[in-house]
N, C-alpha and C positions, 0 to 999 in steps of 0.2 A: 392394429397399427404396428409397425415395423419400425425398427429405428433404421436408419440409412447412414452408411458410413460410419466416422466416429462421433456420431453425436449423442450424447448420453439423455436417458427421459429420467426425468427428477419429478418424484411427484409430494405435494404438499396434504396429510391428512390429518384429522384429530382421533383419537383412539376412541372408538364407540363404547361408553360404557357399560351399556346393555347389549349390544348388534353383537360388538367383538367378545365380549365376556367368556368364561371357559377355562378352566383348569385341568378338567379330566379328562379322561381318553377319546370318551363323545364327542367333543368338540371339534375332530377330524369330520366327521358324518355335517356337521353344522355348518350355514353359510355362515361366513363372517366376514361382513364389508373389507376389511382392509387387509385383510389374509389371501380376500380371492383376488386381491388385484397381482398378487404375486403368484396364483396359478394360472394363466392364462399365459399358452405360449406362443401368440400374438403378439405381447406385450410386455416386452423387457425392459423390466425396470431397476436402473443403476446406480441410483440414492432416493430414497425415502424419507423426506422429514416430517417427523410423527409428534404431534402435538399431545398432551396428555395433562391434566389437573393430578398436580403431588400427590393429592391422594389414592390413584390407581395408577401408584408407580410401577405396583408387581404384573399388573394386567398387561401393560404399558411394556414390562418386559419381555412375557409372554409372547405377545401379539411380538416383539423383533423378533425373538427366539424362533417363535413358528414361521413370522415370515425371510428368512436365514434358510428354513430349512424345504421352506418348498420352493425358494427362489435363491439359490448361492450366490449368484453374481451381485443381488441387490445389498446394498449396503443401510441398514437403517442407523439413524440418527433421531436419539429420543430430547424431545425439547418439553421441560417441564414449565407449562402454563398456571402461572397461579392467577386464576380470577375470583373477586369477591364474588361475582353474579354473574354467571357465562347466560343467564337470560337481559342481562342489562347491556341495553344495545348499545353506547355511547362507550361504556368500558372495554364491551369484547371489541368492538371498532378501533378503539383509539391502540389497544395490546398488538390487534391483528397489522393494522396500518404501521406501527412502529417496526413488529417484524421486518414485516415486508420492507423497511426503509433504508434497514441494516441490511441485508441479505444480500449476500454477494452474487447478484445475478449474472448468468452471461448467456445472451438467448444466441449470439454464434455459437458457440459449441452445444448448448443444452436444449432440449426443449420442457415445457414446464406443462405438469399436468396439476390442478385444484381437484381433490377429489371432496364431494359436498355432501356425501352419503351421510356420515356422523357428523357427528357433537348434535349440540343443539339445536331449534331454526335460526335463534339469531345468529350463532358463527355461521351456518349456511349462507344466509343472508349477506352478511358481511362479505364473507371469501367470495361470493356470488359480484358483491358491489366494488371489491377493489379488484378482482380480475377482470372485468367489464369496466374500470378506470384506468388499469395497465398498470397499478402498484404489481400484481404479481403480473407479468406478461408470459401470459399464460390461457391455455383450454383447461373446461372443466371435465372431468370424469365423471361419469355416475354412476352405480353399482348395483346390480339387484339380484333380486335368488333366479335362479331357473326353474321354467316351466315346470309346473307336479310332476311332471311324466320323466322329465330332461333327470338324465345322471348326474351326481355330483355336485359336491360343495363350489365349486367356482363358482357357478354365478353367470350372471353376462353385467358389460359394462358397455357404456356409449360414452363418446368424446362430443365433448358440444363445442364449438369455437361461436364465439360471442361476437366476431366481425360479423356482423349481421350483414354486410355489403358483398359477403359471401354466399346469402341464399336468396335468390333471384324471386322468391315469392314476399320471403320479406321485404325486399327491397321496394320492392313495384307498391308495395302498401303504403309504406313509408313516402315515396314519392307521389303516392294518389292523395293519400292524406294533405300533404304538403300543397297540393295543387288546389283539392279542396277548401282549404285555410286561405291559399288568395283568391280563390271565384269566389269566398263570400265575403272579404273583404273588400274585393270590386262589386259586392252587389251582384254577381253572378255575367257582368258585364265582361267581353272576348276584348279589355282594353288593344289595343294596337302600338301604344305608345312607348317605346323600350325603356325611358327614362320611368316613366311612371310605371311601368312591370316592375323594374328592377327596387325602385321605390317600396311597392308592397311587401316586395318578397323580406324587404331588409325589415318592416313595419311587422307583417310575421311572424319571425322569428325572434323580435325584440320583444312583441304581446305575448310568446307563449312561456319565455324564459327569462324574464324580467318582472319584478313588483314595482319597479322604481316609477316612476312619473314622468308621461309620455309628453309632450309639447308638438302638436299639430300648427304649423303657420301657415300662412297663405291669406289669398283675397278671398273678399267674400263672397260666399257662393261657388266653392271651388271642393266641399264635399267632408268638412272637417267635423261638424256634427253628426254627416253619416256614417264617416269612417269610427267614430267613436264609438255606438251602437254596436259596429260591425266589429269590432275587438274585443267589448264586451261577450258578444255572443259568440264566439270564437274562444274564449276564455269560458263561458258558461258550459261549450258544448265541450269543452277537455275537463271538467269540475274541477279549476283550476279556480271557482269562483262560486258561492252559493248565494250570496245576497241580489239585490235588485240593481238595475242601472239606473242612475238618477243623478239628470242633467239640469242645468242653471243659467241662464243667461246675463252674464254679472252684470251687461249694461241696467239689463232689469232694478237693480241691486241701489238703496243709496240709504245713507246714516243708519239710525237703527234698526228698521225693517230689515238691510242687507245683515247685520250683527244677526238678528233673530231667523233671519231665514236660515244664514250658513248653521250657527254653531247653538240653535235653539235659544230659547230664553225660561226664565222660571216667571212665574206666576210675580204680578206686581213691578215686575222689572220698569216697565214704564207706562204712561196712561194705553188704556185698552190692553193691555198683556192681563187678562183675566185668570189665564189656565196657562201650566206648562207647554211651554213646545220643544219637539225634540231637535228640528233643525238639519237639515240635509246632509251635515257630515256623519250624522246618526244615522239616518234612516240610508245609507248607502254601507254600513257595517257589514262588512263579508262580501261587499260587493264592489260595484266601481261609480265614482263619483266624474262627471266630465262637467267640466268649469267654461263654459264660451266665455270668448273676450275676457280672458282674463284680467287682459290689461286694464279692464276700467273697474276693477277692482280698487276700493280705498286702502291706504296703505295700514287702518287699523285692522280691518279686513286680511289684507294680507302679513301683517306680523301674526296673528292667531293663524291664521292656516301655515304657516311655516313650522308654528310649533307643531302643531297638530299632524304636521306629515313627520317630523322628527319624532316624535314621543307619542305620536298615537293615541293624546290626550288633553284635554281642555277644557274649559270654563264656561259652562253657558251665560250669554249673557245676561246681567245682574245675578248670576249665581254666586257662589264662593264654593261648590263642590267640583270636583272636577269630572270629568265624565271621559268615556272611551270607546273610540271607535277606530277599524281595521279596514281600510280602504282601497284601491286601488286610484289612483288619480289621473284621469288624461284632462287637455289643458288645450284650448282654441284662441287664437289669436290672430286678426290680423295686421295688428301693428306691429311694429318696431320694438321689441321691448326692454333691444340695448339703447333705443334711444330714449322711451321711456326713465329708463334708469339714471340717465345723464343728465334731466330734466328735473329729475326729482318724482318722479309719477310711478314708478314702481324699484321696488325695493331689490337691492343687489341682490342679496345672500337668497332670496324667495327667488329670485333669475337662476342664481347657480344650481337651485333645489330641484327644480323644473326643467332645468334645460338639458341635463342627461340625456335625454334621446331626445332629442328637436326633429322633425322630420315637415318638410317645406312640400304643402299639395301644388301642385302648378296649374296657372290659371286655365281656364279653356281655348284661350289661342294660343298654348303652345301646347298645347296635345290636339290639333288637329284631325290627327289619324285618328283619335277618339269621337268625332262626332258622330262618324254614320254608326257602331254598335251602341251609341248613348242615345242617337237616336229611337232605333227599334225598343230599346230598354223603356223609353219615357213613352212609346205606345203601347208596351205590353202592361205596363204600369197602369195605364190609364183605361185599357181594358179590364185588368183585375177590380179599379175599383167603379165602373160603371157598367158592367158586365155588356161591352161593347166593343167589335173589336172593327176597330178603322184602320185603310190601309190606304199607302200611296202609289197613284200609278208611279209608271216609271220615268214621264217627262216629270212627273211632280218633285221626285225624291233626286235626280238629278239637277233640276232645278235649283232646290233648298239647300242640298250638298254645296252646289258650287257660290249661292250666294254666303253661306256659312261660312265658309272658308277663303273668302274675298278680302282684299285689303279695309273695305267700307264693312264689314262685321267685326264692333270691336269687344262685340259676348263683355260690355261691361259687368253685371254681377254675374259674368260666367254662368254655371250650370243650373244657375234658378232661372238666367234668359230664356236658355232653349227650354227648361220644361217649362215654363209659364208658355214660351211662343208655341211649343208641339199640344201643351193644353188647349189653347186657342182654337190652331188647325182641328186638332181631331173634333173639338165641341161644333165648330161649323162647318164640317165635312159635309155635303150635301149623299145623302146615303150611304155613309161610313164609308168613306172614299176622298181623301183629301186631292186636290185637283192642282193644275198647272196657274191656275186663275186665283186660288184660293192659298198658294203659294206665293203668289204676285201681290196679293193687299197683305198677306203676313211682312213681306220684304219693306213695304211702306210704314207701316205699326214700328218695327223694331229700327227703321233710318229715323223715325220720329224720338222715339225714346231716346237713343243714343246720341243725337244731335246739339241737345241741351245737357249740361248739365244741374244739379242742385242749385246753383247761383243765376242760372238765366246765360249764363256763357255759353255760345255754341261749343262743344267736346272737341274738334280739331280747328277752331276760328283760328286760321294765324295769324291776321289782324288785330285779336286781342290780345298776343304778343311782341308785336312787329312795330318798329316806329312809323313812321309816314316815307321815310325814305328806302327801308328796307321793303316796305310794302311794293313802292315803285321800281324795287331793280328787281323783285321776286319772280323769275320765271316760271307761268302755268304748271311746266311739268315738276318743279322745284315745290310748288305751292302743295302739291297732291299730296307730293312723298312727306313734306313737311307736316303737314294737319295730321296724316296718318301717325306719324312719330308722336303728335302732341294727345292725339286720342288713347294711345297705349300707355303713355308716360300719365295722363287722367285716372286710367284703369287699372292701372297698378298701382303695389304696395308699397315701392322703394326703387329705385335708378337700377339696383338688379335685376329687379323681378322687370321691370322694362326692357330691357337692357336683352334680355332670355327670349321676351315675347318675339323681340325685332332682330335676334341675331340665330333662331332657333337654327335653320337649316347651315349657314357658313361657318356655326363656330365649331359644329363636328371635322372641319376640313384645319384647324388651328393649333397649333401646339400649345399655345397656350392662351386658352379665350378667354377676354377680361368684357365682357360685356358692358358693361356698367363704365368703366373708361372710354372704349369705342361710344357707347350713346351720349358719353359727357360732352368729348372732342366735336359731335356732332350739333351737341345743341351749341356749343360757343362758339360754333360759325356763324350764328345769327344773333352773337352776346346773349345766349341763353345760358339757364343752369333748372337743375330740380326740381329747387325752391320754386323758382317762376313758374314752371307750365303746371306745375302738380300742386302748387302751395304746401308741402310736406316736406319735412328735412332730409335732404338727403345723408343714408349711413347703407354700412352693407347689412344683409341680409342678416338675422339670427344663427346661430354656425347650424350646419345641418349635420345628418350621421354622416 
């Protein structure tokens, strides 16, 4: 390396106290790490800050002295380091970092070399981690003897620059890894959906650099139990995680069975508690614990799991010892559970604990572009586990496509509809061949399901919103567009997430798209609102990243 113009190379070392050592005349013939960096005339160097323990302050002299004499131009500067334990990482980091904080850097005029040869591994290490942080902004040097055969004490040295966005093999790794981390968080699925790409990617990078507690919302059946798995294992496969995954379904959960499930019980705690149980926030210790519907969590329930993600520590129920467990926590909901809160039905301060990364799945009509590779995914699926591989012609799969994606498909539980329906198809394929005919009674099956809902109300009746006189001014073409509104606003979670389903393609053309107000102003053209067609309160959405 050359210096160019006037820019001075300043390099930062610590005096070796074995490498560099040498008082007597021998010592010429010898390498010595921070002596050769000032023979090499390559490499001109025009201050040197030389680190040293008071106690090899003469060494420390020497090594200037020599390198003075085989380098004139370089200037050394001896900085005496006193450390109780230059092996105790936390001291030599906190000395080295302080340096570095004071130091009057200027990378216009200077360029800065770290050389990592000597001291100890942990100062290695360190100067390694705050150069690679940009405390020293700066390349490292490394130093080593030459070949048996090679002449001379110098040595050879390499410069590493730590922008790794500078080595084009690293990089492509880095960005293969990064790719692989979202195909398996899609399930290895070629999603199409740019909202829900961009989605992953942010879900990603918050799984692999975050402990905190993830909160997944959406309707159900929209993929928030699998994506949980799929983080897990995404964390398992970086050992970023040793324990087991172990999931909960809180609706499951009620009085003191839910106590004894989550947070274990001791022996006698209450009739049939024979034997200790250890309790799922235990048995998920070094691992990750994923909570569904949290929301129907009880709220003594949830005041224990608040401590328990604060302090890492809790009381099995009817114990009085406390116990500990290290967890990661993801969180499935698809309620409301700022309204929750305002109800009285789940607990503020357990919302604010949780909702650090909020991330909103969206339902399966508005990822459209998603059906046909979720498609083929839910037939390969279903080949792996019946060792049967059924396929569709092509009026077939056209067919399905287009009624899929019709205004009369309103995918109510989303992504459990289509595998349940592609179940269906592949099981009565006539010769692993799902047909145009066999498409056509599927299309009947799911207008049936979706038609009713829970309560015996047809899903888009406008009738069963309409007075008798709005009934009679209600034009045909007005009636379609209407039932379709009332079937989305059914199927979703809250007047946004509606709001998303029926504004998908126009509100990219908007400056500023308020979904949720456009579908408001729409239903009080017929004196509608939320409450009425969906019977759930209208609020907005949980905040998302």
């Amino acid at each position: 390396m050359t210096a160019s113009g006037p820019r001075r190379v300043v390099v930062f070392g610590t005096v070796g106290n074995v490498l560099d050592s040498g008082f007597h005349q021998q010592r010429w013939s010898k390498w010595r790490p921070t002596v050769s960096l000032g023979q090499h005339e390559d490499l001109l160097i025009h201050r040197f800050e030389l680190w040293h323990p008071p106690k090899v302050l003469d060494l420390a002299r020497c090594v200037a002295a020599d390198l003075a004499r085989v380098s004139p131009e370089t200037e050394v500067r001896l900085h005496a380091q006193d450390l109780k334990d230059p092996w105790d990482f936390e001291e030599v980091f906190g000395a080295l970092h302080a340096w570095a904080g004071a130091y009057p850097f200027d990378p216009s005029q200077e360029d800065y070399l770290v050389h990592i040869t000597t001291g100890t591994h942990v100062q290695q290490i360190c100067l390694f981690l705050l150069t690679e942080s940009r405390h020293f902004p700066a390349r490292l040097v490394q130093t080593s003897p030459a070949a048996p055969r090679a002449r001379g004490p110098e040595g050879v040295y390499r410069i590493i620059d730590l922008d790794l966005s500078r080595y084009d093999r690293i990089a492509a790794r880095f960005r293969q890894e990064a790719t692989d981390a979202r195909a398996l968080l899609k399930s290895g699925i070629a999603t199409r959906n740019a909202g829900f790409n961009t989605l992953i990617e942010q879900i990603e990078h918050v799984a692999l650099h975050s402990r905190d507690p993830i909160l997944f919302t959406g309707p159900t059946g929209s993929g928030k139990s699998q994506l949980a798995r799929r983080v897990y294992e995404l964390r398992r496969g970086r050992h970023q995680v040793s324990g087991p995954f172990v999931a909960v379904n809180c609706a499951t959960l009620r009085g003191d069975a839910a106590m004894s499930a989550l947070f274990g019980h001791v022996k006698g705690a209450f009739t049939g508690a024979v034997r200790d149980r250890a309790g799922l926030l235990r048995q998920a210790d070094g691992g990750v614990l994923f909570l569904d519907e949290i929301g129907e969590l009880g709220l003594d329930e949830q005041a224990m799991l608040l401590r328990a993600l604060e302090d890492r520590r809790f009381v099995p129920f009817g114990g009085d010892a406390e116990v500990s467990s290290d967890f990661l926590l993801l969180c499935g909901t698809n309620r409301d559970l700022g309204v929750a809160v305002d109800t009285g039905r789940f607990r503020e301060d357990l919302l604010a604990r949780i909702n650090l990364w909020t991330f909103r799945l969206p339902a399966l009509v508005e990822r459209l572009e998603d059906l046909e590779p979720n498609l083929d995914y839910e037939l390969d699926q279903f080949a792996a586990r019946q060792g049967t591989r059924v396929t569709l012609s092509l009026e077939a799969r056209e067919a399905y496509l287009a009624f899929a994606r019709s205004p009369g498909a309103t995918w109510r539980a989303n992504f459990r509809d289509l595998n349940a329906s592609l179940i269906r198809l592949a099981t009565l394929a006539p010769g692993g061949r799902i047909t145009r005919e066999g498409v056509a009674e599927e299309e009947r099956r799911l207008r049936a399901l979706w038609h009713r809902g829970g309560d015996g109300v047809p899903e888009g009746d406008a009738d069963s919103v309409l007075t008798p006189a709005q009934r009679r001014e209600l034009d045909p073409f007005d009636r379609v567009q209407l039932e379709h509104v009332l079937r989305v606003c059914r199927a979703s979670g809250s007047l946004s997430e509606a709001g998303r389903a029926l504004f998908r393609a126009s509100r990219a053309r908007r400056r500023t798209p308020n979904d949720a107000d456009r579908l408001g102003k729409y239903l009080a053209r017929y004196g509608l609102d939320w409450e009425t067609v969906s019977g759930r309160r209208a609020s907005p959405d949980p905040r998302p990243v």
